[in-house]
ZADO-1210 file (C-alpha; in nm, 4 decimals, padded with zeros to 6 digits):
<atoms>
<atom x="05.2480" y="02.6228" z="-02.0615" code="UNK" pos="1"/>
<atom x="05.3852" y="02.7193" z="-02.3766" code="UNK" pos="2"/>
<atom x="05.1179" y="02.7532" z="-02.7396" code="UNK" pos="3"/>
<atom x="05.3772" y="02.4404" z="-02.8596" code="UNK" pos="4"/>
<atom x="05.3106" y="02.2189" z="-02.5292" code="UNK" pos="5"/>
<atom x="04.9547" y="02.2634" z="-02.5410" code="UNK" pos="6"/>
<atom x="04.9033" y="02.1778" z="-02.8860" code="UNK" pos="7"/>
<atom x="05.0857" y="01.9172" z="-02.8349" code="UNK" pos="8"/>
<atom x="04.9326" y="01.8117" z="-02.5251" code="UNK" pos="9"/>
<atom x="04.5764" y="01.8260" z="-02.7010" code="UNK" pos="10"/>
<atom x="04.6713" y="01.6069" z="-03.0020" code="UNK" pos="11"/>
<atom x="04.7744" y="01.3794" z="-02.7843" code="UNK" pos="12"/>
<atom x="04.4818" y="01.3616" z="-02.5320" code="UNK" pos="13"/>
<atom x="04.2464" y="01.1713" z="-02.7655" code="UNK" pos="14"/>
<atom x="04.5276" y="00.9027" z="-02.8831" code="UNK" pos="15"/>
<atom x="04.5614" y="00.8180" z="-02.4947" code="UNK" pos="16"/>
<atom x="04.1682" y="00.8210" z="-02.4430" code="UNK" pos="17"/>
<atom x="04.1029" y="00.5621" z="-02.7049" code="UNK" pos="18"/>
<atom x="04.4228" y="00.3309" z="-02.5941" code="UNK" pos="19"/>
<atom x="04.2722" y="00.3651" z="-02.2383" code="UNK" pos="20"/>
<atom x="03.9614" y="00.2677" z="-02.4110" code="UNK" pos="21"/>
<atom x="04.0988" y="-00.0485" z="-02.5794" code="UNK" pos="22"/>
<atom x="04.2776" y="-00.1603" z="-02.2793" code="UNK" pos="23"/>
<atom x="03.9612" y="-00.1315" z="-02.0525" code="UNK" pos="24"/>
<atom x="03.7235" y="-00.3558" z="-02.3361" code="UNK" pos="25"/>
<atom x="03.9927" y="-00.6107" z="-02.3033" code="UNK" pos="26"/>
<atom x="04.0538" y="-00.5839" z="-01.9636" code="UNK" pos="27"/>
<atom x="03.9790" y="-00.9174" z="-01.7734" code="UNK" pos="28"/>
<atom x="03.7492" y="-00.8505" z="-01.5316" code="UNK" pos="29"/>
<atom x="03.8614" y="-00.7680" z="-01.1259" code="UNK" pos="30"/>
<atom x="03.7517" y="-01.0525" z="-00.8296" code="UNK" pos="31"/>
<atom x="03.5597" y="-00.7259" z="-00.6998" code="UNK" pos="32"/>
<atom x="03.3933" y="-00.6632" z="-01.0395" code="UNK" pos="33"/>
<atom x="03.3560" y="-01.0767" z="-01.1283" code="UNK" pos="34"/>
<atom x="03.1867" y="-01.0342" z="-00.7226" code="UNK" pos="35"/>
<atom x="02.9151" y="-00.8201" z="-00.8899" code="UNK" pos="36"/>
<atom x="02.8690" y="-01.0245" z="-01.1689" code="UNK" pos="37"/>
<atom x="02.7523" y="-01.3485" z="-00.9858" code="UNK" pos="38"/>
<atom x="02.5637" y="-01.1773" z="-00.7091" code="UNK" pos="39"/>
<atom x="02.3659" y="-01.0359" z="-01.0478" code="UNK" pos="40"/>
<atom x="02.3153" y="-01.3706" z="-01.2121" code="UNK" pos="41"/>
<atom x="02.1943" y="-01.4715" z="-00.8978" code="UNK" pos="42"/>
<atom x="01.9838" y="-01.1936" z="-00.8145" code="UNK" pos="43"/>
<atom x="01.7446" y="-01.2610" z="-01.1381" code="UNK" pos="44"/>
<atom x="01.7750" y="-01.6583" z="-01.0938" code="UNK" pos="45"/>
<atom x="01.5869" y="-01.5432" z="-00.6935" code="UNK" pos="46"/>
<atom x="01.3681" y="-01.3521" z="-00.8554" code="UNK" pos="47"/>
<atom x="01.2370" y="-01.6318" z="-01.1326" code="UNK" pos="48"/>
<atom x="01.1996" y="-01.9052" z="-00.8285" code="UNK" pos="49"/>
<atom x="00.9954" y="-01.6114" z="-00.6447" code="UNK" pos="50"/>
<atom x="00.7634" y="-01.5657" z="-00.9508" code="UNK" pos="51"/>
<atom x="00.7289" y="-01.9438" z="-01.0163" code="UNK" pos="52"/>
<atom x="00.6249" y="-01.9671" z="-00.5953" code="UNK" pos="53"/>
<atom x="00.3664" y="-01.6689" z="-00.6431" code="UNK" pos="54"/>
<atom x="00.2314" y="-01.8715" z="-00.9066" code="UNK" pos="55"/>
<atom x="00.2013" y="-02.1591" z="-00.7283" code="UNK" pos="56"/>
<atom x="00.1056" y="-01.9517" z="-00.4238" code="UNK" pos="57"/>
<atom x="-00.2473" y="-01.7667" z="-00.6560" code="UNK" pos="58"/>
<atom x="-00.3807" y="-02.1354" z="-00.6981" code="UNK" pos="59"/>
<atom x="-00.3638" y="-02.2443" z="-00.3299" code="UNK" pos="60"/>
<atom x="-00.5553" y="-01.9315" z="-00.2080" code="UNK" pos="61"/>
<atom x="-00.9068" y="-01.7538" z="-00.2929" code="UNK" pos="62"/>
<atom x="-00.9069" y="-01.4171" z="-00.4578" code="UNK" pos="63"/>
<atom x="-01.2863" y="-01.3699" z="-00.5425" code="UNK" pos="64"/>
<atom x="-01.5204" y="-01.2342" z="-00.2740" code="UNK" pos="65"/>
<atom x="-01.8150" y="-01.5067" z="-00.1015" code="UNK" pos="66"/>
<atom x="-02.0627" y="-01.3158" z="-00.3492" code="UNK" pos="67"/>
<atom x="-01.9005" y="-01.3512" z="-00.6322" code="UNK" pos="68"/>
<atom x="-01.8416" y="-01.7496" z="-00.5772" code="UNK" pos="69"/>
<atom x="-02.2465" y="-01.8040" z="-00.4769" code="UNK" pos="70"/>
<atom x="-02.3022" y="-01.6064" z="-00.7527" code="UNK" pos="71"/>
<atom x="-02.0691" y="-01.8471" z="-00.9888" code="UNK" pos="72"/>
<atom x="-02.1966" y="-02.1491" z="-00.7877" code="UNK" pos="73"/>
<atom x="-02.6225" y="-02.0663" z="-00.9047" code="UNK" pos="74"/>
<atom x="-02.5468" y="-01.9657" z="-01.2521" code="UNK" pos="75"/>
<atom x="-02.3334" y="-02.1998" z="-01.3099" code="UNK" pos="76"/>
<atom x="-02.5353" y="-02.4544" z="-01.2217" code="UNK" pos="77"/>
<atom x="-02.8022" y="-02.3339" z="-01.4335" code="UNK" pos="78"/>
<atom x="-02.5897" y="-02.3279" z="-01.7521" code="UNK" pos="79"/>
<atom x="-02.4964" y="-02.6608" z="-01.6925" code="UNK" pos="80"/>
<atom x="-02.8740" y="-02.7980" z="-01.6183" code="UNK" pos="81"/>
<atom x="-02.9471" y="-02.6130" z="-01.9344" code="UNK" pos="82"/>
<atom x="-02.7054" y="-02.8002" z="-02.1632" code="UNK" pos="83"/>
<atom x="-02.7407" y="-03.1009" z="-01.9849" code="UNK" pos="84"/>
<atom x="-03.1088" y="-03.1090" z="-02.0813" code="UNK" pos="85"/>
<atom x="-02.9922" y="-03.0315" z="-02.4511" code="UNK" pos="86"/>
<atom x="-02.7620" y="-03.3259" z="-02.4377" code="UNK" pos="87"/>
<atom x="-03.0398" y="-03.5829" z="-02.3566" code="UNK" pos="88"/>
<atom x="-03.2624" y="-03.4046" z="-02.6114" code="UNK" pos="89"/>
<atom x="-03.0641" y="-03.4089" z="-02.8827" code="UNK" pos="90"/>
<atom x="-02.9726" y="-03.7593" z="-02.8541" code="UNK" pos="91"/>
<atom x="-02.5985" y="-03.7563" z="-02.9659" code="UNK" pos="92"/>
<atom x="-02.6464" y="-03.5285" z="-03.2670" code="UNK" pos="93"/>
<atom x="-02.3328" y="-03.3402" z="-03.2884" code="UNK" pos="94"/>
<atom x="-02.4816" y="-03.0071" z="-03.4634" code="UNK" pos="95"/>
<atom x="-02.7326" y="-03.0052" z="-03.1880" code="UNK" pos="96"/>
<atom x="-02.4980" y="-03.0547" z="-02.9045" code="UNK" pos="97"/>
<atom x="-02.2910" y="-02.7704" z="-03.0428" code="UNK" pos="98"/>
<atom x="-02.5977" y="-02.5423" z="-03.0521" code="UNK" pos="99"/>
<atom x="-02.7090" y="-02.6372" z="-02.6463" code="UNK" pos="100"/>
<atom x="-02.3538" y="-02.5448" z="-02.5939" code="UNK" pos="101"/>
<atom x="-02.3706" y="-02.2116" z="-02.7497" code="UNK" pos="102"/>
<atom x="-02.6809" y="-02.1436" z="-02.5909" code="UNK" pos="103"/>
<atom x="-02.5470" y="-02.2029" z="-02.2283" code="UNK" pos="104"/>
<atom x="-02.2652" y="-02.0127" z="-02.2926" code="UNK" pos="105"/>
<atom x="-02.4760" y="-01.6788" z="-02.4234" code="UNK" pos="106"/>
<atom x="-02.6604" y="-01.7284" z="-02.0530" code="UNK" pos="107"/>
<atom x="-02.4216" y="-01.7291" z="-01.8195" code="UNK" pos="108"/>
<atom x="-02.0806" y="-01.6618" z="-01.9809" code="UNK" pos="109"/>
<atom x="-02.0659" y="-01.2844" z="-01.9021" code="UNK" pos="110"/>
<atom x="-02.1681" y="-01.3959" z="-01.5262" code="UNK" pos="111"/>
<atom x="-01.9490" y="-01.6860" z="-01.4884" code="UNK" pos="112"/>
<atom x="-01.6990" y="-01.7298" z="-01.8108" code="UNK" pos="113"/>
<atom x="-01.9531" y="-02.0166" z="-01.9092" code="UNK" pos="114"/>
<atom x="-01.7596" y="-02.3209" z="-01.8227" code="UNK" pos="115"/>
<atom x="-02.0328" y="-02.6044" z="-01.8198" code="UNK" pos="116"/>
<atom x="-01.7486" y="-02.8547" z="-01.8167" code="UNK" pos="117"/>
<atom x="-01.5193" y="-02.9393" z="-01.5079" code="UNK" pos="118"/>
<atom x="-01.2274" y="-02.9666" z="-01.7660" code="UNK" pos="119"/>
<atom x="-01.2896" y="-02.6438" z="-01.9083" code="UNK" pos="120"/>
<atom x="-01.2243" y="-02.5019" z="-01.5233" code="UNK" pos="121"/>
<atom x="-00.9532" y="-02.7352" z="-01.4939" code="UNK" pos="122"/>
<atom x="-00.7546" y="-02.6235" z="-01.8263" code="UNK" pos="123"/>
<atom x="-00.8093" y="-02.2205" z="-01.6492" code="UNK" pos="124"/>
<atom x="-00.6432" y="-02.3518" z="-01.3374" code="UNK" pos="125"/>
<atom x="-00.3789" y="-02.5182" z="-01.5020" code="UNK" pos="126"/>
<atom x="-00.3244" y="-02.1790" z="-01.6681" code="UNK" pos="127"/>
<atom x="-00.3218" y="-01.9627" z="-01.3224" code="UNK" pos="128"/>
<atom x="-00.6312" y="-01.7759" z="-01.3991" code="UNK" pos="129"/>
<atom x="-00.8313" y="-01.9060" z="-01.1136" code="UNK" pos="130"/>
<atom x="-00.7654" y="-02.0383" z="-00.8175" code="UNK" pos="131"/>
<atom x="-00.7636" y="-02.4234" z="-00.6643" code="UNK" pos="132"/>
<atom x="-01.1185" y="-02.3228" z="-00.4346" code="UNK" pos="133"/>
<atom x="-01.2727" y="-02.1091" z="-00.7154" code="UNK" pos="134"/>
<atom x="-01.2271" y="-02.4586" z="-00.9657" code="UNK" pos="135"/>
<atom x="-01.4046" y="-02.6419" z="-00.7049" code="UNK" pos="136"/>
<atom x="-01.6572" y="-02.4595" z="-00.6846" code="UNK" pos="137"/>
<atom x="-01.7152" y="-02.4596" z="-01.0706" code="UNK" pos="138"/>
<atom x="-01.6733" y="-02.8670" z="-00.9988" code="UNK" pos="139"/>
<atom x="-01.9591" y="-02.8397" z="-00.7908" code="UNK" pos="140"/>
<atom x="-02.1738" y="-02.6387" z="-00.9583" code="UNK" pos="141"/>
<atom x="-02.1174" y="-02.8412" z="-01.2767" code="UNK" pos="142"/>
<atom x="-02.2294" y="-03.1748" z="-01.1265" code="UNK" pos="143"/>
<atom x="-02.4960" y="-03.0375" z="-00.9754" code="UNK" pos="144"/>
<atom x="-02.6184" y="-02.8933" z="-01.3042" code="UNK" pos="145"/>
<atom x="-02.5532" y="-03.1911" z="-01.4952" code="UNK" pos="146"/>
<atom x="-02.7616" y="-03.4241" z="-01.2201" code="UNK" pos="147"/>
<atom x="-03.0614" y="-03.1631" z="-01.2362" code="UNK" pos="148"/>
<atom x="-03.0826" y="-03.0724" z="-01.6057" code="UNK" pos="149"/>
<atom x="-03.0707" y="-03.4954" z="-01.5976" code="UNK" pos="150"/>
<atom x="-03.3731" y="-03.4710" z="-01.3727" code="UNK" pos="151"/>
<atom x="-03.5682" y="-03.2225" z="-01.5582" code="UNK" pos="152"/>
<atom x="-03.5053" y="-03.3757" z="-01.8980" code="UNK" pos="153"/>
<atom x="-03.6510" y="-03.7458" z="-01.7565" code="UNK" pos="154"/>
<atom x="-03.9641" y="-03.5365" z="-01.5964" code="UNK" pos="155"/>
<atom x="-04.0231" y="-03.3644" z="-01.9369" code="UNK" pos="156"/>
<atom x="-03.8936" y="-03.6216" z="-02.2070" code="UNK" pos="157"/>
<atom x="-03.9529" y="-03.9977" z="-01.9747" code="UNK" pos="158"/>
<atom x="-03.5916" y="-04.0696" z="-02.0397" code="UNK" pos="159"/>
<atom x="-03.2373" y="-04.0055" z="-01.9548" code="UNK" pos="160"/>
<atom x="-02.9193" y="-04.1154" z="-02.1997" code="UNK" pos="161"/>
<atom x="-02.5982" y="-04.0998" z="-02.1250" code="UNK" pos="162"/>
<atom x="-02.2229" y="-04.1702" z="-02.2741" code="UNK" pos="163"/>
<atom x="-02.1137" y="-04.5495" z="-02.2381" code="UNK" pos="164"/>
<atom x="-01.8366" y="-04.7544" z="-02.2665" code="UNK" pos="165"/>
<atom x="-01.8676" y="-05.1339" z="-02.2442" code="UNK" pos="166"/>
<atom x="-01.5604" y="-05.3427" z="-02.0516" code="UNK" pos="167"/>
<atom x="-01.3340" y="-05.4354" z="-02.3626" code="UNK" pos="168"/>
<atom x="-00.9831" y="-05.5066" z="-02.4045" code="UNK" pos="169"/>
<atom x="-00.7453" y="-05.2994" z="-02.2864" code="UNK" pos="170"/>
<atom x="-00.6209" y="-05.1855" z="-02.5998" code="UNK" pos="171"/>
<atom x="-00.9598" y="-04.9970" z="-02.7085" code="UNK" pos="172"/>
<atom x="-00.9505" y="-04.8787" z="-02.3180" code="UNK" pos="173"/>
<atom x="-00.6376" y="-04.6722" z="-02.4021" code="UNK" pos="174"/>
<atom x="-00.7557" y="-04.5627" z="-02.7310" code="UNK" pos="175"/>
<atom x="-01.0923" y="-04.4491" z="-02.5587" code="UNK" pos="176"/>
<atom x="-00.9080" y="-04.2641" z="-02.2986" code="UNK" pos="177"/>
<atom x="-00.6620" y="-04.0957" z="-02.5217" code="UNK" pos="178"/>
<atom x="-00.9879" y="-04.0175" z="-02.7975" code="UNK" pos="179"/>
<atom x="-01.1416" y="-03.8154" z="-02.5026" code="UNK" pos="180"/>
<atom x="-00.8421" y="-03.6149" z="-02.4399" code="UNK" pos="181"/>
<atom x="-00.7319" y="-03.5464" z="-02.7856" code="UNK" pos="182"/>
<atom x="-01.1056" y="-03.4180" z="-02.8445" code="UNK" pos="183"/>
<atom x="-01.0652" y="-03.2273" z="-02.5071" code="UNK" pos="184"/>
<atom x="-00.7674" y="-03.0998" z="-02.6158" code="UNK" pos="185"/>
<atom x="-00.9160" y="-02.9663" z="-02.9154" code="UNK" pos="186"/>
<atom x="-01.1892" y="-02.8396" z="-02.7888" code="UNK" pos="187"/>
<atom x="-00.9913" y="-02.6089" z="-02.4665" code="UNK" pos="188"/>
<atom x="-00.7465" y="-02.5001" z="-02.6752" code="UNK" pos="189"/>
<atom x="-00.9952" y="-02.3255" z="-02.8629" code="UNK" pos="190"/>
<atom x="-01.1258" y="-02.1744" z="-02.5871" code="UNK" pos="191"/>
<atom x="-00.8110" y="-02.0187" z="-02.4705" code="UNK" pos="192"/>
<atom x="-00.7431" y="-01.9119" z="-02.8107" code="UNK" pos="193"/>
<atom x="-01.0422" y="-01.7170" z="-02.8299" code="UNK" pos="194"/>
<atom x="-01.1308" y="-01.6111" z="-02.4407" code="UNK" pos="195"/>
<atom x="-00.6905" y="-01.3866" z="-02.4121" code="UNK" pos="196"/>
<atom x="-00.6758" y="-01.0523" z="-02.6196" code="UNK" pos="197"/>
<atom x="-00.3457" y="-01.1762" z="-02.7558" code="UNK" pos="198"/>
<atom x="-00.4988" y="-01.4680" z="-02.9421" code="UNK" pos="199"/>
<atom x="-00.8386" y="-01.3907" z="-02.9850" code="UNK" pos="200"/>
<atom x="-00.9879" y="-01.4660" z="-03.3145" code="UNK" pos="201"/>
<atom x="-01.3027" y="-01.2012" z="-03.3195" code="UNK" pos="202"/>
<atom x="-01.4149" y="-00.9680" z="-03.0583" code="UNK" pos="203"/>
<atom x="-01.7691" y="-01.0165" z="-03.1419" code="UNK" pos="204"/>
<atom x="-01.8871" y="-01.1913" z="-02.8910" code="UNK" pos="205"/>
<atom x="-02.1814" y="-01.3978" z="-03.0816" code="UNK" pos="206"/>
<atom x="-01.8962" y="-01.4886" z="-03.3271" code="UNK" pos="207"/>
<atom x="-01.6555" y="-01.6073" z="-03.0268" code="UNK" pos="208"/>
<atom x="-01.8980" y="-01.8207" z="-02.9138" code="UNK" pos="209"/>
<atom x="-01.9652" y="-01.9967" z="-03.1821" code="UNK" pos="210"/>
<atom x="-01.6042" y="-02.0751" z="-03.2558" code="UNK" pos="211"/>
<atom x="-01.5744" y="-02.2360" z="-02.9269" code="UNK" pos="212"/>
<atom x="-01.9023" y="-02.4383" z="-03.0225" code="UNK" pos="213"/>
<atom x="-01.8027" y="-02.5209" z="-03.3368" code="UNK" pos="214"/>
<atom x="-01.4599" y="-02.6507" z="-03.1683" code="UNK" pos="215"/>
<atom x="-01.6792" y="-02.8751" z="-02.9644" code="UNK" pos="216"/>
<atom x="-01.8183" y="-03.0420" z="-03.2998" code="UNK" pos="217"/>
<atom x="-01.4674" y="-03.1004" z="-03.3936" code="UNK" pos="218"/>
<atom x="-01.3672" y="-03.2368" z="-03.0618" code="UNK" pos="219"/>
<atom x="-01.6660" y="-03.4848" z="-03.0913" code="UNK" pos="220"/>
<atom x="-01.5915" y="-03.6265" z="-03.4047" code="UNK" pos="221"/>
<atom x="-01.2559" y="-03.7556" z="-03.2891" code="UNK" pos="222"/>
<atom x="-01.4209" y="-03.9535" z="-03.0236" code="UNK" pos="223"/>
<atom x="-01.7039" y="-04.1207" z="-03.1705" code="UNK" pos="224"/>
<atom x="-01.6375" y="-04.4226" z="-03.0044" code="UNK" pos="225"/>
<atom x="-01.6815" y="-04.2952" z="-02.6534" code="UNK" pos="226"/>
<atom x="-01.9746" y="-04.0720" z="-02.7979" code="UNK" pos="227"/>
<atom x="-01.7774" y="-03.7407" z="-02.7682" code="UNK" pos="228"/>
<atom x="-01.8603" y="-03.6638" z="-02.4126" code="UNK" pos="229"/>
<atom x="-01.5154" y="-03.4492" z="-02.3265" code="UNK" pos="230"/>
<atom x="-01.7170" y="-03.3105" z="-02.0338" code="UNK" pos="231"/>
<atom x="-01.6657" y="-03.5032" z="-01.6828" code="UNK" pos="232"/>
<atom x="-02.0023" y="-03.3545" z="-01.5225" code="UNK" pos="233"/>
<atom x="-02.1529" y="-03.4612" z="-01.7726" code="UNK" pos="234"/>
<atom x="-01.9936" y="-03.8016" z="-01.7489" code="UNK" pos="235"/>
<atom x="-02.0734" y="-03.8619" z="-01.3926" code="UNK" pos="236"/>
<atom x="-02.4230" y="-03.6467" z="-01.3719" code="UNK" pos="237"/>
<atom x="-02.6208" y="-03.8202" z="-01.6404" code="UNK" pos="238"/>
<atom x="-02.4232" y="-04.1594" z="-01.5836" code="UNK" pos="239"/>
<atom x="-02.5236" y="-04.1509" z="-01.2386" code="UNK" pos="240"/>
<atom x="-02.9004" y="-04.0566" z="-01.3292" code="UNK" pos="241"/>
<atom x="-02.9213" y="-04.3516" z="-01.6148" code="UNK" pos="242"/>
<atom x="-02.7635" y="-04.5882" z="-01.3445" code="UNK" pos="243"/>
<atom x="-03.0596" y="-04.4816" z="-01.0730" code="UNK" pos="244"/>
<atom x="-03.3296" y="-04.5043" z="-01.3496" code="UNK" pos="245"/>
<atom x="-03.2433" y="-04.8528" z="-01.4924" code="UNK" pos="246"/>
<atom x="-03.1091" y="-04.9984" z="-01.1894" code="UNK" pos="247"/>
<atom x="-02.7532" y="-05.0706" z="-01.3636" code="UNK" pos="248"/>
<atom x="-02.4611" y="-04.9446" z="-01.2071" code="UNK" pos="249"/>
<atom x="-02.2041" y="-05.1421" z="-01.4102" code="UNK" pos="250"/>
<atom x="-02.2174" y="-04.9036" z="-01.6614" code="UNK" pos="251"/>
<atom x="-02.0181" y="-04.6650" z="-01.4545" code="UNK" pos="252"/>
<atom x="-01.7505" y="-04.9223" z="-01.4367" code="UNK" pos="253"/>
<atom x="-01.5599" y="-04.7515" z="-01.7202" code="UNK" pos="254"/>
<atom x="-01.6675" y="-04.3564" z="-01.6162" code="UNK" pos="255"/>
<atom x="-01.2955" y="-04.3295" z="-01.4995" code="UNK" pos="256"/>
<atom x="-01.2360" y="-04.2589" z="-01.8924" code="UNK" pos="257"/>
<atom x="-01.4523" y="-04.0032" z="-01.8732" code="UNK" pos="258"/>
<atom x="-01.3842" y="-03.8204" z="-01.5649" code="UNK" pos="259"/>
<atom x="-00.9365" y="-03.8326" z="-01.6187" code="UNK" pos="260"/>
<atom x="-00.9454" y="-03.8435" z="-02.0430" code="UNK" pos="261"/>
<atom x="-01.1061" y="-03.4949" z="-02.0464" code="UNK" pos="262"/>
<atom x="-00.8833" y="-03.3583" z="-01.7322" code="UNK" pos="263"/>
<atom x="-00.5474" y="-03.4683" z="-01.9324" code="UNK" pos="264"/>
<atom x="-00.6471" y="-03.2831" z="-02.2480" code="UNK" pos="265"/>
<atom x="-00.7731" y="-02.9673" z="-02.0746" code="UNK" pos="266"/>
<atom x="-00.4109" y="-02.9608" z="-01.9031" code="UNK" pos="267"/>
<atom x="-00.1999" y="-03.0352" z="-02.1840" code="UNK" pos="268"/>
<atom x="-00.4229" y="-02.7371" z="-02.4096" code="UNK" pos="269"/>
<atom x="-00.3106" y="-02.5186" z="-02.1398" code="UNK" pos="270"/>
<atom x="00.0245" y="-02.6004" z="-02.0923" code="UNK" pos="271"/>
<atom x="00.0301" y="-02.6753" z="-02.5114" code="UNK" pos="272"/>
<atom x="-00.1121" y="-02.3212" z="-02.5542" code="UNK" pos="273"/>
<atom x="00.1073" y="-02.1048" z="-02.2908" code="UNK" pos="274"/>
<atom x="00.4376" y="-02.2898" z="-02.3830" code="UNK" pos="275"/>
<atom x="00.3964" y="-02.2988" z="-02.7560" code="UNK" pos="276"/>
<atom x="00.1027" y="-02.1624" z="-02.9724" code="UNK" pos="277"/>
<atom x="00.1827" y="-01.7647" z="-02.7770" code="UNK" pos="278"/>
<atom x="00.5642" y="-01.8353" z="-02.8128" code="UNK" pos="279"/>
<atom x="00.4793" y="-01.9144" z="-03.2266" code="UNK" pos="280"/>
<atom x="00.2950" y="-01.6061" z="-03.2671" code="UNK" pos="281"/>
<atom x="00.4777" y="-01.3328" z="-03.4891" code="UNK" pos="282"/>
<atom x="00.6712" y="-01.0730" z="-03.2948" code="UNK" pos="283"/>
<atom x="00.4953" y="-00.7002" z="-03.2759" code="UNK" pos="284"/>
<atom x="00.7278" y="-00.4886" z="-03.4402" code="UNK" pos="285"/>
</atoms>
């Protein structure tokens, strides 16, 4: 090839690279290469239905070993019977209530999380972190508590109080029920806030637990009319203790308010929390 030819051959090897290039970005697409395309898209949509079925799949089955769940079943108990006790004792006063709280949580919570509340392990379901037979047997342990730190606190103080709601028209039935989970709401939230490393606002742990009891206070005062209870073992253990001591079971005709208000607003702080306070959180740079 002649000096002229290849000079000219070079000079013109970039013009037809970048006319190549041009025709290939505007190039509609080939069946084979439109093939690939789909069988992509529907490659990740399989793989988002298998992470939403693993999800579903870590609540139906038990990951902890029998040790662990006896050892969450005792101390939990205990926690509970502790601020059950504190609720009678401090007959309804809110700063009190908030300081039994923080108590029971400094005893057990770095054995069991410190739940005391049945919608407290409900709200941790909801958000995957334990399983369906772990939250039972926080259920279990949590009534239990309740119905013997009712026991000790009518051996030692002669008498049991619990939360009450008289039969009155539906209207102030709703606004009960919904006062409980707003106050619920409040209240888990806070928790979940606190308890995931992303969120968290102190890692002291003295500090941390004192936010969460101090969210309790809150949580109280926007159900005064029910008398704050936001706690369904707490609901049904002293309820059912009151009931056997005065020989009155229609006070438990209304306990359904306190058993399914505090269940709604643990779920929804869950939900509320995973689905929008993480997603409002400023991006890392």
């Amino acid at each position: 090839m002649s000096q002229e030819k290849l000079l000219q051959h070079t000079e013109e090897e970039p013009q037809s690279y970048a006319q190549q290039y041009q025709k290939l970005k505007f190039q509609t697409p080939t069946p084979e290469e439109q093939q690939f395309e789909i069988k992509d898209q529907q490659k990740e949509e399989l793989l988002k239905k298998i992470e939403i079925l693993e999800n579903k799949l870590k609540n139906t089955i038990d990951d902890k070993p029998y040790s662990e769940l006896i050892r969450i079943l005792i101390w939990e108990a205990l926690g509970t019977a502790f601020f059950a006790y504190g609720i009678v004792c401090s007959r309804g006063n809110d700063v009190m209530l908030s300081v039994y709280l923080f108590g029971a949580i400094f005893l057990i919570g770095k054995i069991t999380g410190g739940h005391v509340n049945p919608a407290v392990s409900m709200s941790f379901y909801s958000s995957n972190e334990i399983s369906a037979f772990t939250m039972r047997v926080y259920w279990a342990a949590q009534v239990g508590g309740a119905i013997a730190g009712a026991l000790a606190a009518f051996v030692i103080v002669g008498r049991v109080t619990s939360p009450y709601i008289a039969t009155q028209p539906i209207e102030w039935m709703i606004a009960d029920f919904c006062g409980e989970a707003l106050g619920t709401f409040i209240f888990c939230l806070f928790i979940h806030i606190q308890v995931h490393k992303q969120t968290q606002l102190t890692d002291n742990n003295l500090i941390g637990i004192g936010i969460i009891a101090t969210a309790l206070y809150f949580g109280r005062i926007l159900t005064y009319h029910t008398g704050g209870c936001l706690n369904p073992a707490m609901g049904v253990g002293l309820g059912i203790f009151e009931s056997l001591q005065d020989g009155n079971w229609d006070r438990l005709i209304n306990i359904w308010i306190y058993i399914f208000g505090p269940f709604s607003g643990a779920s929804l702080a869950s939900e509320f929390y995973r689905s929008v306070y993480v997603g409002l959180l400023p991006k890392k740079q």
